[in-house]
C-alpha positions in Angstrom: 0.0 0.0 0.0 1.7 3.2 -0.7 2.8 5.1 2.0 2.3 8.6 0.8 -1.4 8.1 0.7 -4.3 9.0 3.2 -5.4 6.1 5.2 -9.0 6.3 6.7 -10.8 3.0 8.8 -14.6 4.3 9.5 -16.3 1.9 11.6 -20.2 2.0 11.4 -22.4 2.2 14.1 -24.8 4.2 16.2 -23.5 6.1 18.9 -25.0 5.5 23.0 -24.2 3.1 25.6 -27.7 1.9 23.9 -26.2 0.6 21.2 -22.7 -0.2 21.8 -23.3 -4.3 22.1 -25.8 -4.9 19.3 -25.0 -6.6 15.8 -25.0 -3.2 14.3 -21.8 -1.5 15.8 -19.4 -4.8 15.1 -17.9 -2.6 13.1 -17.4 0.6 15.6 -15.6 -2.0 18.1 -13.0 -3.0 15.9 -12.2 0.8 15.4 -12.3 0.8 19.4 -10.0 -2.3 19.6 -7.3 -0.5 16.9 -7.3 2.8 18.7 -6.6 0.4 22.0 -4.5 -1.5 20.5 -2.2 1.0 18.5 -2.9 3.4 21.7 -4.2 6.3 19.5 -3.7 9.8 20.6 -7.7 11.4 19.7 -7.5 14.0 17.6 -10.9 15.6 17.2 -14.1 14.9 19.1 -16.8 17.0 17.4 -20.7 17.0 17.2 -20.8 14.4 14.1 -17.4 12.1 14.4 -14.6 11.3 16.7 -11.3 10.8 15.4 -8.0 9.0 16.6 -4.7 9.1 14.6 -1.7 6.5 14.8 1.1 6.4 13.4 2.2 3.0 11.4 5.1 2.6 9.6 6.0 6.3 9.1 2.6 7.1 7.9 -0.4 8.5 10.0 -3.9 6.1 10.0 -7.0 7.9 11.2 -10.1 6.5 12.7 -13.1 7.9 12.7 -16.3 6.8 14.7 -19.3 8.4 13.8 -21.7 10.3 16.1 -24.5 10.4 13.6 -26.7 7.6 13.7 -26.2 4.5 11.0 -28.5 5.5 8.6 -26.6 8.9 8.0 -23.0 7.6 8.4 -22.4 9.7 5.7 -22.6 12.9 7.0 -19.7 12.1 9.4 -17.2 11.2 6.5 -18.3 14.3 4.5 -17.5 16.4 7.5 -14.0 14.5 7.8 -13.7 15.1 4.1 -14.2 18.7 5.1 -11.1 19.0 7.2 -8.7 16.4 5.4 -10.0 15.9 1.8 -11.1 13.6 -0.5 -11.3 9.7 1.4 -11.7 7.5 -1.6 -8.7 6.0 -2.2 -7.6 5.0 1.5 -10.9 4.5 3.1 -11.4 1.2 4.7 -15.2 1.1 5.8 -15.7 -1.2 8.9 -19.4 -2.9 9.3 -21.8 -5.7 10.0 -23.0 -8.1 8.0 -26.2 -9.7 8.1 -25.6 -12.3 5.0 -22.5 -13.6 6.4 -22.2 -16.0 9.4 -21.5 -15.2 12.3 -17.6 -14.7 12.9 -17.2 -14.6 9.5 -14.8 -11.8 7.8 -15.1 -10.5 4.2 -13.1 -7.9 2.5 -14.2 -6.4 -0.8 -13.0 -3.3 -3.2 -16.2 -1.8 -3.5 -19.8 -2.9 -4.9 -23.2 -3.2 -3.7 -24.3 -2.1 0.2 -25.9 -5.2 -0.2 -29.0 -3.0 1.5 -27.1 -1.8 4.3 -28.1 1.7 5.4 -24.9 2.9 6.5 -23.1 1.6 3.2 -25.7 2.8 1.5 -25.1 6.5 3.2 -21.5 6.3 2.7 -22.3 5.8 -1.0 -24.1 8.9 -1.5 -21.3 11.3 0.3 -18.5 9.8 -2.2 -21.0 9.9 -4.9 -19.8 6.0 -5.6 -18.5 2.1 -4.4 -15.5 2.3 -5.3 -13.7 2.1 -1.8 -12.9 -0.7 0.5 -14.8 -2.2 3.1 -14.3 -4.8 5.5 -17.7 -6.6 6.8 -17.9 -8.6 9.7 -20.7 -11.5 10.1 -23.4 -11.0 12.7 -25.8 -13.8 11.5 -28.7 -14.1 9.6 -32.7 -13.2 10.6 -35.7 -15.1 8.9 -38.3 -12.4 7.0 -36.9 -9.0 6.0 -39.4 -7.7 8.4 -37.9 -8.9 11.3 -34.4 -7.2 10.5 -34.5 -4.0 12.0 -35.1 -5.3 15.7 -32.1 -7.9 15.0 -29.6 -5.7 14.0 -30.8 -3.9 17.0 -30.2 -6.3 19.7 -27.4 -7.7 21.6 -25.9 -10.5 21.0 -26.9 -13.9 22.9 -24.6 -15.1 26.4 -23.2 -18.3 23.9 -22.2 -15.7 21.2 -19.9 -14.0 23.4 -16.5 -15.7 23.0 -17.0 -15.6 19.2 -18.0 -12.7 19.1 -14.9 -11.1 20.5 -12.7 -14.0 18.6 -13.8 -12.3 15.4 -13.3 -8.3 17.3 -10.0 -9.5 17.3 -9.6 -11.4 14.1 -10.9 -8.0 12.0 -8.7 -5.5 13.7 -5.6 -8.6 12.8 -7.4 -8.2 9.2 -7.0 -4.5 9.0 -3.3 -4.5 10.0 -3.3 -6.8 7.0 -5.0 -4.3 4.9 -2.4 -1.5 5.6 0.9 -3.6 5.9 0.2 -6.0 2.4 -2.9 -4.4 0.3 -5.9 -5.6 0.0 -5.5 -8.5 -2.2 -3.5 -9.8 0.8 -5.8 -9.2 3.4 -8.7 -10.5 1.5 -6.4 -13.8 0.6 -6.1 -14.6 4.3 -9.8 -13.3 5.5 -12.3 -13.8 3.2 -13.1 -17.3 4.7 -13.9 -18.7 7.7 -11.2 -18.9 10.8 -10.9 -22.4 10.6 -10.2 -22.3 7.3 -7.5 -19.5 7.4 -3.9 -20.5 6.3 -1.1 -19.8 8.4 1.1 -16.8 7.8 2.9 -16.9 4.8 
């Protein structure tokens, strides 16, 4: 990945203490376990985003939790776009995933939301698909009309360890991301952990 360009990882969610356990903000707790993990100074906590900067290999990564809800995710990343520019090329979107099972990981250039609000927001602010996103499997619901209240809840007392396993296993799978590329990271994730390979 070349070093000399902006790199962004936006994990989706909705902001509360509300909301911080359901299926929905998977994708805001790997941002959590990176800015942990990398011990992140923060660098801007504002009405619509907060934002945490590390430095990796000489090069600065920002992430950005939005304080929007999911459904206009996009209006935090146009207000980061506001103060650092254009995020297409080294944005690494961060979310659940309600087609994928559970503790599953799955990387992908761009393409569909697949009917995901907060893609689906994200889309309209970069007037596009054409960036990266990392999605994170949170199990499936019978009946589309059922799928609001499960992406709403928590997840169940056996779901617990694998949920965390896979917490873990993303942020791993975004180190990939920025160290090797994404046709690396999507090699080694884009299957399930029992299937993974072992470090080249």
């Amino acid at each position: 990945m070349d070093v000399n360009s902006r790199h962004l990882v936006f994990g989706l969610g909705n902001p509360g203490p509300r909301y911080h356990r359901t299926r929905h903000n998977v994708g805001w707790r790997v941002v959590e376990a990176l800015a942990a993990r990398w011990r992140a100074r923060e660098t801007w906590a504002g009405p619509v985003y907060r934002e945490w900067t590390a430095g990796r290999d000489g090069r600065d990564v920002h992430l950005v939790l939005p304080l929007t809800f999911m459904n206009v995710s996009g209006a935090a990343l146009a207000a980061w776009m506001a103060r650092h520019g254009d995020a297409r090329e080294g944005l690494l979107a961060v979310s659940d995933d309600v087609y994928l099972p559970l503790g599953m990981l799955r990387f992908r250039p761009g393409g569909s939301s697949g009917g995901h609000r907060g893609l689906e927001s994200l889309e309209a602010a970069l007037a596009g698909d054409g960036w990266a996103r990392l999605r994170l499997g949170v199990g499936a619901v019978e009946g589309a009309g059922a799928l609001k209240e499960h992406v709403l809840e928590t997840f169940g007392p056996d779901d617990a360890d694998q949920v965390e396993t896979m917490i873990t296993r993303a942020a791993d799978a975004v180190e990939r991301w920025l160290d090797d590329g994404l046709a690396v990271a999507m090699n080694r994730y884009n299957r399930r952990a029992t299937q993974e390979t072992e470090e080249p």
